[in-house]
C-alpha positions as CSV (number, residue, x, y, z in Angstrom):
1,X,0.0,0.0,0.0
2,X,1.5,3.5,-0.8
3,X,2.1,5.8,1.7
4,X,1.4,9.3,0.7
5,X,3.6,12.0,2.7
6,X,0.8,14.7,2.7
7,X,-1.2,11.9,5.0
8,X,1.2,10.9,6.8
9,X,-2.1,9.0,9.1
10,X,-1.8,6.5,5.8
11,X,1.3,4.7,7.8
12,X,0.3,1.5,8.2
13,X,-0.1,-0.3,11.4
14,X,-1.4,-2.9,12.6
15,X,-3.7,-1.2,15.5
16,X,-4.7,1.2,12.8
17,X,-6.0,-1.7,10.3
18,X,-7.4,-3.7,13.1
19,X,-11.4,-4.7,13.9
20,X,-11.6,-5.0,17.8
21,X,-14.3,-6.9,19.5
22,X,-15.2,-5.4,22.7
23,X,-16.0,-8.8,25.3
24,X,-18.2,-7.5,28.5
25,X,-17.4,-10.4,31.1
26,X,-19.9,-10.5,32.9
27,X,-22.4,-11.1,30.2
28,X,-20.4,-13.2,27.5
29,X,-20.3,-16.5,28.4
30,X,-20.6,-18.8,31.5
31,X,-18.6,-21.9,32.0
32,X,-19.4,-23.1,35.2
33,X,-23.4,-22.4,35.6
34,X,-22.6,-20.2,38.3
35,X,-24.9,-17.0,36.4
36,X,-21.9,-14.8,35.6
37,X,-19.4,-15.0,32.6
38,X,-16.0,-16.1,32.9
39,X,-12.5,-16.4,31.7
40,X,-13.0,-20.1,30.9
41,X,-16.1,-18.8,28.8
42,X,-14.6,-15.9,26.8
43,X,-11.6,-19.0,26.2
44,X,-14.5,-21.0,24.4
45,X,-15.5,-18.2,22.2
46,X,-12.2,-17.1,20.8
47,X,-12.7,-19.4,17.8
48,X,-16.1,-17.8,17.2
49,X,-14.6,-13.9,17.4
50,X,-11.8,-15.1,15.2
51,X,-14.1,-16.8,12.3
52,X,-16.2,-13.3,12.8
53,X,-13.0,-11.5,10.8
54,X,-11.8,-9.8,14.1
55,X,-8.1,-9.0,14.7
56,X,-8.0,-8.0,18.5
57,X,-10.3,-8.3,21.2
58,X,-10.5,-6.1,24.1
59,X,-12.4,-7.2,27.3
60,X,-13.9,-5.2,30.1
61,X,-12.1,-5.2,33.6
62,X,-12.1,-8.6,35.0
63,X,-10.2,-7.6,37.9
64,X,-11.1,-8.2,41.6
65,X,-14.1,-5.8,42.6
66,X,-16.6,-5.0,45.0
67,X,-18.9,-4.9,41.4
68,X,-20.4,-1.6,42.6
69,X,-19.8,-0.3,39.2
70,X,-19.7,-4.1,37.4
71,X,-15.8,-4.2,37.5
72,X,-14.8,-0.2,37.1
73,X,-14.3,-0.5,40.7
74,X,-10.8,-2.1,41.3
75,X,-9.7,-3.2,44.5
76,X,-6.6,-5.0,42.9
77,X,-5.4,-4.3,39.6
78,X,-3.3,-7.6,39.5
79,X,-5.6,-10.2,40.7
80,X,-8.8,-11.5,38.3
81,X,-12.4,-11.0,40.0
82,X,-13.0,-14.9,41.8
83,X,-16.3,-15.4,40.1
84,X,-14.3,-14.7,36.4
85,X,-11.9,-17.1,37.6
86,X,-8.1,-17.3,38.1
87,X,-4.8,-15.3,37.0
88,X,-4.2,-18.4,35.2
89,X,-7.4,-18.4,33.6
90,X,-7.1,-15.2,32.3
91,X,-3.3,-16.1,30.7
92,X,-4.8,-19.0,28.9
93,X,-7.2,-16.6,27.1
94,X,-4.3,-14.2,26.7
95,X,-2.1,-17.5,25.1
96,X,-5.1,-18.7,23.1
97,X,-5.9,-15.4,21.5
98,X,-2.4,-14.7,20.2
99,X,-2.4,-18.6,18.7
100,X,-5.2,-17.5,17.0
101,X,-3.3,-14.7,15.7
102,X,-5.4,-12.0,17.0
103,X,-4.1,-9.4,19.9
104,X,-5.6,-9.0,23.6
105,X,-6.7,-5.5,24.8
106,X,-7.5,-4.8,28.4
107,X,-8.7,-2.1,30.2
108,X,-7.1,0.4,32.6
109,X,-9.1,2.4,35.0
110,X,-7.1,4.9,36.6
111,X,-8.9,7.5,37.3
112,X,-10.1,6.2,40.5
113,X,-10.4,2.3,42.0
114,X,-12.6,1.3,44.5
115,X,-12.9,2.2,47.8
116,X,-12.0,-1.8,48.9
117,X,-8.8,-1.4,47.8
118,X,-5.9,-1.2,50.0
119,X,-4.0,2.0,48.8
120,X,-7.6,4.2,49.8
121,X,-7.7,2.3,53.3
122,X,-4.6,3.2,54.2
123,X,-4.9,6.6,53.0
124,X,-8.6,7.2,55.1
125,X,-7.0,5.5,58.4
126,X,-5.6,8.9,59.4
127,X,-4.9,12.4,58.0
128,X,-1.2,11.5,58.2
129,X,-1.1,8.2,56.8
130,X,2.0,8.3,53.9
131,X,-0.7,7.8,51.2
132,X,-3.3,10.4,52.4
133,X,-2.2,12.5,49.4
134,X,-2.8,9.4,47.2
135,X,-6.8,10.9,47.1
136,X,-8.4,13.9,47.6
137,X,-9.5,15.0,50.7
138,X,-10.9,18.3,52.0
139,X,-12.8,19.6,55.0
140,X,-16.4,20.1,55.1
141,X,-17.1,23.8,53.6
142,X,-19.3,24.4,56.7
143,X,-22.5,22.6,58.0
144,X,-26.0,23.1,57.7
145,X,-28.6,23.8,59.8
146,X,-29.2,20.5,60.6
147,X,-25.2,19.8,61.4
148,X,-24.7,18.4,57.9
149,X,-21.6,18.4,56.5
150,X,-21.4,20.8,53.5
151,X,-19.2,19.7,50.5
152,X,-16.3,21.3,49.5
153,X,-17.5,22.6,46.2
154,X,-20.2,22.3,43.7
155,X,-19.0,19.3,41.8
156,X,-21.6,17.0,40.4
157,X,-20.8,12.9,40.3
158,X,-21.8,11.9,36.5
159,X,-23.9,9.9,38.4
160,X,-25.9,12.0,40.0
161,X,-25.7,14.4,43.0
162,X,-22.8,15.5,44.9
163,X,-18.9,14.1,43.5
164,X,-18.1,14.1,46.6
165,X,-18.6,11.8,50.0
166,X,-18.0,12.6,53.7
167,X,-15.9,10.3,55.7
168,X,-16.7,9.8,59.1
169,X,-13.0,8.2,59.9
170,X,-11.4,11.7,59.5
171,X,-14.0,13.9,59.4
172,X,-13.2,14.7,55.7
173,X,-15.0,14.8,52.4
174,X,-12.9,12.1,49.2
175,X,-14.0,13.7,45.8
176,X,-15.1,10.8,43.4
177,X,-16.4,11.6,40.2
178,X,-18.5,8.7,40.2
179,X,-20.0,6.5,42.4
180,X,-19.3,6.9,46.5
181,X,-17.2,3.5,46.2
182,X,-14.8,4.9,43.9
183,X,-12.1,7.2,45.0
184,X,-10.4,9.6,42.3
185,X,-6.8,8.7,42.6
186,X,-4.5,11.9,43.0
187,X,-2.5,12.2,40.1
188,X,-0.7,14.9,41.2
189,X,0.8,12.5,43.6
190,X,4.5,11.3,42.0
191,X,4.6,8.3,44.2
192,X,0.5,7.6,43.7
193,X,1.2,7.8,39.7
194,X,4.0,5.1,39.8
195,X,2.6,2.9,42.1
196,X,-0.8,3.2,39.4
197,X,1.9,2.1,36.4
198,X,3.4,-0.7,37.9
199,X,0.6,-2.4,39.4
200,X,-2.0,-1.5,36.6
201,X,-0.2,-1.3,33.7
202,X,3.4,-3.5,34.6
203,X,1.9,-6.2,35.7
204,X,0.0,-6.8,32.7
205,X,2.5,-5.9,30.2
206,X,4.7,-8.3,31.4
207,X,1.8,-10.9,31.1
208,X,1.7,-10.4,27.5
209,X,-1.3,-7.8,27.0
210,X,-1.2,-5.8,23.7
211,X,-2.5,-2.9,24.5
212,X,-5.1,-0.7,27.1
213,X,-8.6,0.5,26.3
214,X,-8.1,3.7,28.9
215,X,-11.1,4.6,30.7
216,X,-12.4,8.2,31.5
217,X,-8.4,8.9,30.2
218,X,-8.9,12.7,30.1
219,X,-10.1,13.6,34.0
220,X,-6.6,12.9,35.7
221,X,-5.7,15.9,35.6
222,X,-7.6,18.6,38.3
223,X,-7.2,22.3,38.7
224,X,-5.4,23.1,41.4
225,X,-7.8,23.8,44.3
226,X,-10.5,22.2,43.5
227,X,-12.3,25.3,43.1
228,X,-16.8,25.5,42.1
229,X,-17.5,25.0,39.0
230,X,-19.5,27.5,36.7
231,X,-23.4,27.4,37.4
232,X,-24.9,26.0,34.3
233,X,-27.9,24.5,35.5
234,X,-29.8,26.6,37.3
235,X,-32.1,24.4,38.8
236,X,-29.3,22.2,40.6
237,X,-27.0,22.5,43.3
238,X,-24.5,20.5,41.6
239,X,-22.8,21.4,38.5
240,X,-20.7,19.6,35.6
241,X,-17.0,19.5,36.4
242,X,-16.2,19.1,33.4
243,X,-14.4,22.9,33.5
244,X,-12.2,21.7,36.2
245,X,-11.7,18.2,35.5
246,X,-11.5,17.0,31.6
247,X,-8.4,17.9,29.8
248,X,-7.1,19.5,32.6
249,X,-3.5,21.4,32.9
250,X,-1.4,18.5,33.4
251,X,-3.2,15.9,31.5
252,X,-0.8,15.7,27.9
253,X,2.1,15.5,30.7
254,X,0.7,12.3,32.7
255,X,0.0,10.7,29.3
256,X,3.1,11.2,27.8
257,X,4.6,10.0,31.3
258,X,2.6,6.9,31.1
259,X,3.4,6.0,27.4
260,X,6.9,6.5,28.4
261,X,6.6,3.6,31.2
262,X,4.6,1.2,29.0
263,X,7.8,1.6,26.2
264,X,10.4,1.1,29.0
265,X,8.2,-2.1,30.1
266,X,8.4,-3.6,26.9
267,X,11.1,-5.8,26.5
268,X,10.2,-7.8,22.8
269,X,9.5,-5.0,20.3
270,X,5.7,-5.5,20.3
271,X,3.8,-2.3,19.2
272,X,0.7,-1.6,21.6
273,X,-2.4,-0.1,21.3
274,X,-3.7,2.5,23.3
275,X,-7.0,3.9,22.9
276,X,-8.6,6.6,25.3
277,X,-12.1,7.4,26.5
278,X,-11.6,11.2,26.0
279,X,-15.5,12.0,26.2
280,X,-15.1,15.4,24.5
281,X,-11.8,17.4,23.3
282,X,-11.7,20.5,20.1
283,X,-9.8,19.3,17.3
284,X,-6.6,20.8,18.8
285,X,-6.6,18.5,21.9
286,X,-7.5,15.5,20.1
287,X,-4.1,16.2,17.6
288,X,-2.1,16.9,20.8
289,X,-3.3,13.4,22.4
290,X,-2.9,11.2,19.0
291,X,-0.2,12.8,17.3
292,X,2.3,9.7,16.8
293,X,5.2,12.2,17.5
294,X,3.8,13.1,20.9
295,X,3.7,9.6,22.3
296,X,0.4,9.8,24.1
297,X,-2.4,8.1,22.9
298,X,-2.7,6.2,19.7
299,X,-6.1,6.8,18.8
300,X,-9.2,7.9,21.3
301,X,-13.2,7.4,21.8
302,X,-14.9,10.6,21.1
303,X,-18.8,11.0,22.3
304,X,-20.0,13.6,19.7
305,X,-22.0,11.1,17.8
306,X,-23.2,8.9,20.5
307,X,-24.5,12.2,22.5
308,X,-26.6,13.4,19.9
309,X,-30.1,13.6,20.7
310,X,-29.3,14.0,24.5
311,X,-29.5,17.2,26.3
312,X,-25.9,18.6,27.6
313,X,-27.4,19.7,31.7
314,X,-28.8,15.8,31.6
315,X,-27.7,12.6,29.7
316,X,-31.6,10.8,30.2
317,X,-33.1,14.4,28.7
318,X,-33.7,13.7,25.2
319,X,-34.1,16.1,22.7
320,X,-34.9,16.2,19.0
321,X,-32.0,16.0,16.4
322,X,-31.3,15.2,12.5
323,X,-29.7,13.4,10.7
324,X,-27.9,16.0,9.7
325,X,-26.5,16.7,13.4
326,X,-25.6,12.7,13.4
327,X,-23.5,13.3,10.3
328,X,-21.6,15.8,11.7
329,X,-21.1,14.9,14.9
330,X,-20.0,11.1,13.8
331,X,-17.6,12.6,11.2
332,X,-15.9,14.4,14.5
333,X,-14.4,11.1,15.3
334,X,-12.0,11.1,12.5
335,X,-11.6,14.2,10.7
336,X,-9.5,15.9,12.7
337,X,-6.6,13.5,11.7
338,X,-6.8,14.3,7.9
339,X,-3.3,15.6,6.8
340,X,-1.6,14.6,10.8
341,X,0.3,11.8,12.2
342,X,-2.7,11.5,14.3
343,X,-5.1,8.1,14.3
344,X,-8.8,7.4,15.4
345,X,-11.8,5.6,15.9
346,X,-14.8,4.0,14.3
347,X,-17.7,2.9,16.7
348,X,-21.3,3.0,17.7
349,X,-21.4,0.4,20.7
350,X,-19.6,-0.2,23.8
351,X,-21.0,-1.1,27.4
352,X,-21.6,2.2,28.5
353,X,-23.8,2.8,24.8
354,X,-27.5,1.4,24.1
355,X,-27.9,-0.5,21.1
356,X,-27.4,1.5,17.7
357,X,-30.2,-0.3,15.6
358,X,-32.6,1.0,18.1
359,X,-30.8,4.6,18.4
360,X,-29.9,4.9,15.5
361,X,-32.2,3.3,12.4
362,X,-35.2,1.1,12.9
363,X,-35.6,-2.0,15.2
364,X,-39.2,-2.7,14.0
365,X,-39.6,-6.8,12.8
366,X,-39.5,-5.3,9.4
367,X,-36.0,-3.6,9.3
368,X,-34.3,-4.5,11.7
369,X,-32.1,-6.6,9.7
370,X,-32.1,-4.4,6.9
371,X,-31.1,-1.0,9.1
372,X,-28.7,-3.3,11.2
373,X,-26.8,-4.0,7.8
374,X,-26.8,-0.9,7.1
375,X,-25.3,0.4,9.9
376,X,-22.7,-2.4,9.4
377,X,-21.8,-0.9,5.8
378,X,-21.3,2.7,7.1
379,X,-19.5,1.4,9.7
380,X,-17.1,-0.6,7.8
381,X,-16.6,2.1,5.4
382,X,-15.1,5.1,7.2
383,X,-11.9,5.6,8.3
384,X,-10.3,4.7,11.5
385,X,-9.7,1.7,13.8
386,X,-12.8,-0.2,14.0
387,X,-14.7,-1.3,17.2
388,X,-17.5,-3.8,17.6
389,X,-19.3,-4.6,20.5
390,X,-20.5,-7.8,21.4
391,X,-24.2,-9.3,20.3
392,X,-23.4,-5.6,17.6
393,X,-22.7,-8.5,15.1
394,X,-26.3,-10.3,15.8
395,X,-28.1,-6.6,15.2
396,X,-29.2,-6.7,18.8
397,X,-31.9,-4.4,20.0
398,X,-32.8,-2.7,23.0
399,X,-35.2,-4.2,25.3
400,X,-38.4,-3.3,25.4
401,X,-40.9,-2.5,28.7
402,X,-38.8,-3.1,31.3
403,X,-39.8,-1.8,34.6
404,X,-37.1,0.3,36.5
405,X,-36.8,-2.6,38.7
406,X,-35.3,-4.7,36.5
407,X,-32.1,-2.4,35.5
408,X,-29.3,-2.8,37.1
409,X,-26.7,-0.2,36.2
410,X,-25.8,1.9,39.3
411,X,-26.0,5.2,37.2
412,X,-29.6,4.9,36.5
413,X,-30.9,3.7,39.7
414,X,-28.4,6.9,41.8
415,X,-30.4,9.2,39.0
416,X,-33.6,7.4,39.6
417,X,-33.1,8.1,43.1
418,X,-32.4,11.6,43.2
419,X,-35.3,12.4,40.6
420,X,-37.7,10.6,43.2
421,X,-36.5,12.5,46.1
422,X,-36.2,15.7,44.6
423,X,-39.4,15.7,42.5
424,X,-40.9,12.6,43.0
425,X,-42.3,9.5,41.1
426,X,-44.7,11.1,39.2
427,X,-43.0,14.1,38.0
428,X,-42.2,15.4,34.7
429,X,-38.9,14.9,35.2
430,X,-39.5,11.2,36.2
431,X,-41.4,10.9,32.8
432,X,-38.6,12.0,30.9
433,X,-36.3,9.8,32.7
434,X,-37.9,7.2,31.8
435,X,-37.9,7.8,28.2
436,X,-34.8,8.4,28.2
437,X,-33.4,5.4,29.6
438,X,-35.9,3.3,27.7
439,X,-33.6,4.4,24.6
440,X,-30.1,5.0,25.9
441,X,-29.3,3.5,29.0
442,X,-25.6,1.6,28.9
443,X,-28.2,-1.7,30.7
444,X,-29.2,-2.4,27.0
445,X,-25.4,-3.4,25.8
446,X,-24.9,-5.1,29.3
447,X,-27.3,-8.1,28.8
448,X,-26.4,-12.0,28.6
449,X,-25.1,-13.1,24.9
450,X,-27.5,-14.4,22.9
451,X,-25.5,-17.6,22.1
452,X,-28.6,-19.8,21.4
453,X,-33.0,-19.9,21.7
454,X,-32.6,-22.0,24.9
455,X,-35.0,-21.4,26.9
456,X,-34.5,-19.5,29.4
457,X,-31.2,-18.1,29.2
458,X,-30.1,-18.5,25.0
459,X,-27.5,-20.3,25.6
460,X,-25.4,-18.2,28.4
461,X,-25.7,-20.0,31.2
462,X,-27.5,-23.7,31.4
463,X,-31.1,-23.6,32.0
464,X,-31.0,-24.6,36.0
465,X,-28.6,-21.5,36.3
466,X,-29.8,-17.9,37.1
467,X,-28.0,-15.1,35.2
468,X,-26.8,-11.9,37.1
469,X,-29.0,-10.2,35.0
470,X,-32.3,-10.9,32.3
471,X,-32.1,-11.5,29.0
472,X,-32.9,-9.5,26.6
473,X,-36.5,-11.2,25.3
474,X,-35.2,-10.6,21.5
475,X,-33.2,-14.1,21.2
476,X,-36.7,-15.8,20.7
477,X,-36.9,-13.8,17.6
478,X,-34.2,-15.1,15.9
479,X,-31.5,-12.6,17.1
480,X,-29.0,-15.0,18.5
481,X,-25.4,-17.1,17.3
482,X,-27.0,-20.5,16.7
483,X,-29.7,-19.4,14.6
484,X,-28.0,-16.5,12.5
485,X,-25.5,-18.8,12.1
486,X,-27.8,-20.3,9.9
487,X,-29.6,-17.8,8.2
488,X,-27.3,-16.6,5.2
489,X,-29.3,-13.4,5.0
490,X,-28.7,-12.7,9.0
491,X,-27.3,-9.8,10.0
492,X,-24.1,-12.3,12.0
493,X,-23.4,-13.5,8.5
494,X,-23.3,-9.8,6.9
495,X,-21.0,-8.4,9.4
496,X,-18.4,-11.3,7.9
497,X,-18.9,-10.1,4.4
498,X,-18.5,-6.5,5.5
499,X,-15.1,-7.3,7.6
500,X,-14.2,-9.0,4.4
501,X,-15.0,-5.8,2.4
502,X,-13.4,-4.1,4.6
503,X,-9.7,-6.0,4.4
504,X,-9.8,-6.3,0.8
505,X,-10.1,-2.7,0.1
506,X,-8.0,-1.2,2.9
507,X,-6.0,1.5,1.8
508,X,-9.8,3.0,1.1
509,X,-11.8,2.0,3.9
510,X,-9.5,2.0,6.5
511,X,-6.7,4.7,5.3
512,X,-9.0,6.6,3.2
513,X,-8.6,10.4,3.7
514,X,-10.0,13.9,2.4
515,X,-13.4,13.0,3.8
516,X,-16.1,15.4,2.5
517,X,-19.7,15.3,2.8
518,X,-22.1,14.6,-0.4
519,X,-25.5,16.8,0.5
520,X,-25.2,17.3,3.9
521,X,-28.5,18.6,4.0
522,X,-30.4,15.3,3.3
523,X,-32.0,14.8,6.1
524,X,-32.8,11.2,4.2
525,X,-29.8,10.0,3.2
526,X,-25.8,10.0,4.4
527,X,-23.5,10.3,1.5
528,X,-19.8,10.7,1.4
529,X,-16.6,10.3,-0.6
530,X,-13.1,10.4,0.7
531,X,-10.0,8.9,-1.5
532,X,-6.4,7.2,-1.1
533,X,-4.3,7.8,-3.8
534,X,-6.0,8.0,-7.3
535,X,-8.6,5.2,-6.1
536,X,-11.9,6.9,-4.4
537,X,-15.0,5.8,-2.6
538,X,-18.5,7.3,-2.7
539,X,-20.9,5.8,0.1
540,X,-24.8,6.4,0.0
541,X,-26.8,5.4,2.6
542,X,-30.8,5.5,3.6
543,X,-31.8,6.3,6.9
544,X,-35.5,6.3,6.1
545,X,-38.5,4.3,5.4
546,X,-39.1,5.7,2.1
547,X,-36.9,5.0,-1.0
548,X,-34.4,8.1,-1.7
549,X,-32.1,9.4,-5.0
550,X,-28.8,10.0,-4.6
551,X,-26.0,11.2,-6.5
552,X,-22.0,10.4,-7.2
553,X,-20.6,14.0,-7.7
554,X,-18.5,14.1,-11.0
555,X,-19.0,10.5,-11.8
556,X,-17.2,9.8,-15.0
557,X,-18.2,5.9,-15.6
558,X,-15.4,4.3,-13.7
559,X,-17.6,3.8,-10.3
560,X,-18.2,0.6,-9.7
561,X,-20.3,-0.9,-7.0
562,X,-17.8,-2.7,-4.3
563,X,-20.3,-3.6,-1.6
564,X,-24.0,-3.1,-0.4
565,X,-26.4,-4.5,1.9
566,X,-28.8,-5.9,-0.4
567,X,-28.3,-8.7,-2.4
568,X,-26.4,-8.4,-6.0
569,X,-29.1,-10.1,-7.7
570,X,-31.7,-6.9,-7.1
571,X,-29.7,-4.1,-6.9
572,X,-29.5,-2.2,-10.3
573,X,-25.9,-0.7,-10.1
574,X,-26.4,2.3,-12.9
575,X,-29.7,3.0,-10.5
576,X,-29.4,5.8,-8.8
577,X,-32.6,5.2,-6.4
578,X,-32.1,3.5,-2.7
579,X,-34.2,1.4,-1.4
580,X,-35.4,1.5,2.4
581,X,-32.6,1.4,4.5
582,X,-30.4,0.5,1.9
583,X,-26.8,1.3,1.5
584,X,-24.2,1.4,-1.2
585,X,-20.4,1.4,-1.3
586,X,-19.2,2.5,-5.2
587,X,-14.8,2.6,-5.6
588,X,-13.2,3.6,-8.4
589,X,-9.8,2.5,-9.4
């Protein structure tokens, strides 16, 4: 493949060209009948993920945890969660997914870890305990008028309410941007940052990993102080810290500081991935973390696209939006590396995301198939590392009706909460939460695989066994491994013809740059062309019910139709008409 030196993101590597299958742990497979997945589970899988087309996966923390925030709450970075089994467990799946000849991904959360684990219970024993500095801690700003203690500032958690929680030990508030169980860690703290490296990211490197998924990678850095945070919502005490928390002062510093260490650590030349959650960033910032001559990040997970439709004061506050906005804000993932040594991403679900059929085309009976392939032939075509999550390849839905007693993610039910007690169940504002999580609660990715139609748990656990949590009622209508499997027209057996696609036409797909929109206005359909070298690509998709024109700008004959999602045998290529949820991929040499 030629390397052009005006795009100089057209260096090929093997992170760049790779498809990564996000595995959730929990909810992937279960060996031993015991309701949860497991290491020995994901280890009889691998075969499947490898026939998919995938080149890496990259699983979820399976590190011991409390499970107050399923597994993002780490009480030791170097020991594997009991219930997912043992260390050794885990290196098997490590050994078997490199015989396969794909790459292993896991996933560093260092921000905070749980409040179990032993560096935060030494540093609460005492205000002068060597690590107390490891956290942050800060008296009460006063008390009420009932002798409660007042926080020290007006932080909100992103789950709900106050960030921080009061400490009856010391008499001291711990800030923790999250939930009350985990503890920001202090990276301002020199000894607290290489103790994080060594057990978090050391240990693991020397066991073979490829690579770190980092979570919530841009909020290590605080201002100074701590001070309150702008007032942008009026109607809450609490406000977004995102002003004094994401992409703070010293945050390119740490990163660069922590590539550094994972370079050192690597003794055998191999090339690692690492891909941060950097919520939000400007163009500029997202340069400054990917550029390959920085050595921070290799590519990061932007949440332009997957935020659209959701109101900036409240996540579960929907608001209208068009396709339009979606186009725009999903082209944010990548085109800020056009022309840079910079590198991105390509993805719609994850296990913090709903599922994109339903958020993003239509999960009726009647197109859900249809829609889920098309969303598989935009994603497939842009430019970028690509990331799949898993049941994503089966055109999972969400599911439908459930009562808020039946999720089980700690966000909604702290929100839930607070609503009640601030406005109560019948509110407006309950309403709306409800509607909102009924579309994009992270609960909908977090279900059991669908591996099978066994009754009652398809396939993820043995029928006696109880799963942590239900399953999604959808694998009775076809959408599970055994029967797509089957189905040569299912959506699992489209996603290996569009990885296919996808390989064979590389330089384009995957390296393609000069991205530009093809009527941005059409609120119908999504069009684009982008090129690599003298060979180009012009994609046009249907997001709509209704059949829709489109056009290839200067088309001079030599377009020819690589890939679509409807079958060869009824798609006219000289037509310049789409069908209902139908999408087109035309190259030209």
């Amino acid at each position: 493949m030629t390397i052009h030196t005006s795009h100089p993101e057209s260096d090929p590597k093997w992170w760049k060209e790779a498809t990564i299958y996000q595995i959730y742990p929990a909810s992937f497979k279960d060996s031993d009948n015991d309701g949860w997945g497991d290491m020995k589970g994901i280890f009889s899988k691998l075969e499947y993920i490898k026939e998919l087309g995938v080149d890496a996966i990259w699983i979820s923390p399976f590190y011991d945890s409390p499970q107050d925030d399923m597994g993002y709450d780490i009480a030791n970075y170097e020991k594997v969660w009991p219930t997912y089994g043992t260390n050794e467990d885990c290196f098997n799946v490590i050994k078997k997914t490199h015989e396969l000849g794909m790459k292993f991904i896991t996933d560093l959360v260092i921000n905070h870890c749980s409040s179990e684990h032993e560096w935060f219970k030494e540093s609460r024993s005492s205000k002068t305990n060597p690590k107390r500095d490891w956290f942050f801690w800060k008296p009460p700003k006063g008390y009420d008028d009932n002798g409660k203690p007042i926080p020290p500032n007006n932080w909100k958690s992103y789950f709900g309410g106050s960030a921080w929680t009061f400490d009856e030990v010391t008499e001291e508030f711990y800030l923790r941007l999250f939930a009350s169980t985990q503890p920001d860690l202090n990276w301002e703290s020199e000894e607290c940052r290489k103790a994080i490296y060594e057990s978090s990211v050391g240990f693991w490197l020397d066991h073979g990993v490829d690579g770190f998924r980092i979570d919530v990678g841009s909020l290590y850095s605080k201002v100074v102080g701590l001070p309150d945070a702008p007032v942008t919502d009026k109607n809450s005490p609490w406000q977004s810290s995102d002003p004094m928390t994401l992409n703070g002062p010293r945050i390119h510093e740490f990163h660069q500081e922590l590539n550094d260490f994972m370079r050192k650590r690597v003794k055998d030349g191999r090339e690692l991935l690492t891909v941060g959650e950097m919520q939000h960033a400007t163009d500029e910032v997202k340069k400054l973390y990917t550029s390959s001559s920085r050595h921070e990040l290799n590519e990061l997970f932007n949440f332009s696209h997957t935020d659209v439709g959701t109101s900036p004061l409240f996540r579960y506050d929907l608001v209208p939006f068009k396709l339009k906005d979606w186009k725009i804000a999903l082209a944010e993932l990548f085109r800020f590396v056009n022309g840079t040594d910079c590198w991105s991403t390509i993805y719609l679900e994850n296990h913090d995301q709903p599922r994109s059929i339903t958020r993003f085309a239509d999960d009726s009976p009647k197109n859900r198939v249809i829609s889920g392939k098309l969303l598989s032939v935009l994603l497939t075509s842009l430019s970028g590392t690509l990331y799949v999550y898993q049941g994503q390849e089966l055109g999972q839905i969400n599911f439908k009706n459930w009562p808020i007693q039946k999720y089980e993610d700690v966000e909604v039910r702290n929100n839930y909460q607070v609503i009640k007690d601030e406005h109560g169940e019948k509110s407006i504002q309950m309403k709306n939460f409800m509607e909102g999580i009924a579309l994009i609660s992270r609960d909908h990715a977090r279900t059991p695989m669908q591996w099978s139609k066994d009754e009652p748990n398809a396939g993820f656990s043995a029928s006696e066994a109880k799963p942590w949590f239900f399953v999604n009622e959808s694998f009775r209508e076809g959408i599970n491994v055994e029967d797509e499997l089957k189905d040569e027209e299912s959506v699992l057996n489209f996603w290996k013809k569009a990885l296919k696609f996808r390989k064979a036409h590389r330089d384009i797909a995957v390296y393609g740059y000069d991205f530009e929109f093809i009527d941005l206005e059409n609120n119908q359909v999504f069009s684009f062309k982008k090129s690599h070298g003298r060979k180009k690509l012009v994609a046009a998709l249907n997001f709509s019910s209704e059949s829709a024109d489109f056009e290839i700008p200067n088309d001079d004959g030599s377009y020819e139709l690589a890939f679509g999602n409807l079958s060869e045998t009824v798609v006219d290529p000289q037509s310049r008409s789409l069908k209902p949820w139908e999408g087109r991929v035309y190259i030209s040499q």
